[in-house]
N, C-alpha and C positions, 0 to 999 in steps of 0.2 A: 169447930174450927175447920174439918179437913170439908164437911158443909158448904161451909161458905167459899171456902175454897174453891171446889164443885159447882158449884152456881155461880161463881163470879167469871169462870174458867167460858162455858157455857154459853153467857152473856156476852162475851166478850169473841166467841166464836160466830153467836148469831148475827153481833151487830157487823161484824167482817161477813159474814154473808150477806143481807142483806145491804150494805155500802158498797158490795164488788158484784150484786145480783145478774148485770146484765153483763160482764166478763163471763161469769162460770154460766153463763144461759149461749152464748155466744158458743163455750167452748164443749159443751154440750149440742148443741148444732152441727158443729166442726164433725165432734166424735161419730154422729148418728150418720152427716154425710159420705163421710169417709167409707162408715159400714154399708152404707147401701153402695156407691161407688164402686167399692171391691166384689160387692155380692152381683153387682148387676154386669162386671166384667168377667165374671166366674161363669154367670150364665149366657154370659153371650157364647163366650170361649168354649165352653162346652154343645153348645147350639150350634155351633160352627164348625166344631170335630164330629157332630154325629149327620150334617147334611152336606157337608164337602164329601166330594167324589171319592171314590178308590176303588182303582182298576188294581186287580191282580194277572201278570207275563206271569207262566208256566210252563212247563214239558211235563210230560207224564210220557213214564215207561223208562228206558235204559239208554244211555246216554249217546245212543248215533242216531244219528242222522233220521231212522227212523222213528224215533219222537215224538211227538203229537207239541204242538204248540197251542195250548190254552190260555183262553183269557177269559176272567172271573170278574163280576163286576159285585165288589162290594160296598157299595154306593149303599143307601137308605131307600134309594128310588132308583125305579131305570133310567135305564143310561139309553142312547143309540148309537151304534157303532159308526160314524159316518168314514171311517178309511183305519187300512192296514198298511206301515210302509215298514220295509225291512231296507235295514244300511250295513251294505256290505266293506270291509274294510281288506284291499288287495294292496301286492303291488304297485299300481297303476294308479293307486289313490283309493277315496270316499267316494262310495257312490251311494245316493237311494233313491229307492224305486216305489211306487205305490204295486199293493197288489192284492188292493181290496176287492176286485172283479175275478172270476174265478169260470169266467166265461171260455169255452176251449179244454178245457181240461176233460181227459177223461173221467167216466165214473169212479175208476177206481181213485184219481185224484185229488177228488173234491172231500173237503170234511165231513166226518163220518154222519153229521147230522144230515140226514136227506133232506128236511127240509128248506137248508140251505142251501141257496144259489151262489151265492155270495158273502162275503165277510163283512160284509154291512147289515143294519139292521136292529131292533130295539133288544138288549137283553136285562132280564128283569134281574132284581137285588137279590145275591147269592147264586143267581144261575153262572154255569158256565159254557161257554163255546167253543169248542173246536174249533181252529184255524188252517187244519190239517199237519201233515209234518216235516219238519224243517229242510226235510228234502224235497217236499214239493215247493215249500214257500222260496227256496233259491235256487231253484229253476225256474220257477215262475219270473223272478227279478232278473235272473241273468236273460231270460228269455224277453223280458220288458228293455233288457240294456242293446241285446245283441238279433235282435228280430227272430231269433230259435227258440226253442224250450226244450233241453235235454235233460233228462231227469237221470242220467248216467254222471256217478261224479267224477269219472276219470277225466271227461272232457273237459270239465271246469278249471278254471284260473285259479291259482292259488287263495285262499279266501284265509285270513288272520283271524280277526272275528268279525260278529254281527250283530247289528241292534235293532228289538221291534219294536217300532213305537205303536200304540192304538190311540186313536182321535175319536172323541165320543160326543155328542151335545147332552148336558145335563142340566133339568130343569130349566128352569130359566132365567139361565146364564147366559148371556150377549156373547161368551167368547166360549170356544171348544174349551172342552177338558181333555186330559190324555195322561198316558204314562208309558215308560220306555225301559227296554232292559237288555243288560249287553251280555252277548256270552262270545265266550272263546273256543275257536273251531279249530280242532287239532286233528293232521291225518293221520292214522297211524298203519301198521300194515294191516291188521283185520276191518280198518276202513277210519271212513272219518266221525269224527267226534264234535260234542259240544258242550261246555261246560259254560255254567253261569257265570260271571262278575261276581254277581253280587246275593247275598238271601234272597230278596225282594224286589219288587221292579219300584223304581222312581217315580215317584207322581210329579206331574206337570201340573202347577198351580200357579206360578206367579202369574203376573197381570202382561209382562212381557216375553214370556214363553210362550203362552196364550193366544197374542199376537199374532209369533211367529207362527203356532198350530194354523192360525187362520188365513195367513200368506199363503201356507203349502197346501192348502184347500183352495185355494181360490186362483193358483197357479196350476194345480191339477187338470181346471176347468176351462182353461184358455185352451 
């Protein structure tokens, strides 16, 4: 009895599959698409986190003024520096300056790497650059705003804080890439100081940020 039972049970299973064959074949498609959909967004997604840009803003040493400002490209491929602008935040307002030319400056002012001239230029994945430090880089700016360059800070205007941005071309992307990092500049009486915002510098990725990197490159040039 419980036999027959079992075989009729069975029968009665196969003929529902076979009468519904092209539903459960259908949903069977559905399910396989779906896994590859998910599997093919996983790989993009992660193909696109290991060849998007990343610039690392740094200081290295103690925290005045004399600082070293570095920038680390950790990108998968090189990057090329095409500009440095620093934005000072006074009194008087926002101002920023480019001061990726480093032309005029004494030797002792220029980044410690000799063989740069300049804060432009191609840096490879994991390298880093010296930008020199953060007293010369606002001197440099005040001296681009006020037609001097005094590297004395008593002269200088009250300065709140500052932001570097780096403007890079990577690969071959139609639009700069960059990233930007803010720190806060405090005088105090054994001198002035500069502390970060934030852990990390900001990457400049959207599509209209981008843009705008590519206005302030092309307004430099007029």
């Amino acid at each position: 009895m419980c036999i027959l039972r079992a075989e009729r049970g069975w029968s009665i299973m196969l003929n529902w599959i076979v009468s519904h064959s092209q539903i459960i074949n259908s949903m069977i498609n559905l399910a396989m698409l779906v896994v590859w959909v998910a599997y093919l967004q996983t790989f993009i997604s992660s193909y696109h986190r290991q060849t998007r840009s990343k610039i690392m803003i740094t200081r290295n040493g103690v925290y005045s003024l004399k600082s070293r400002c570095l920038v680390c490209n950790m990108s998968s491929e090189t990057i090329y520096l095409l500009s440095l602008l620093i934005e000072l935040d006074t009194p008087d307002g926002h101002k920023s300056y480019p001061i990726t030319e480093i032309e005029g400056f004494d030797a002792s002012q220029k980044p410690s790497d000799d063989d740069v001239r300049s804060r432009q230029g191609p840096l490879e994945s994991g390298k880093v650059r010296d930008m020199g430090s953060f007293q010369e880089m606002i001197a440099h700016a005040l001296g681009e705003g006020e037609g001097t360059i005094s590297a004395d800070e008593q002269h200088w205007p009250p300065i709140e804080s500052l932001k570097v941005r780096a403007i890079a071309s990577y690969g071959s992307e139609d639009l700069p890439v960059g990233a930007c990092r803010s720190f806060k500049v405090r005088r105090k009486e054994s001198g002035w100081e500069v502390h970060p915002h934030t852990s990390e510098a900001r990457q400049i990725r959207s599509r209209r940020e981008r843009k705008e990197l590519k206005s302030l490159l092309d307004n430099a040039l007029v």
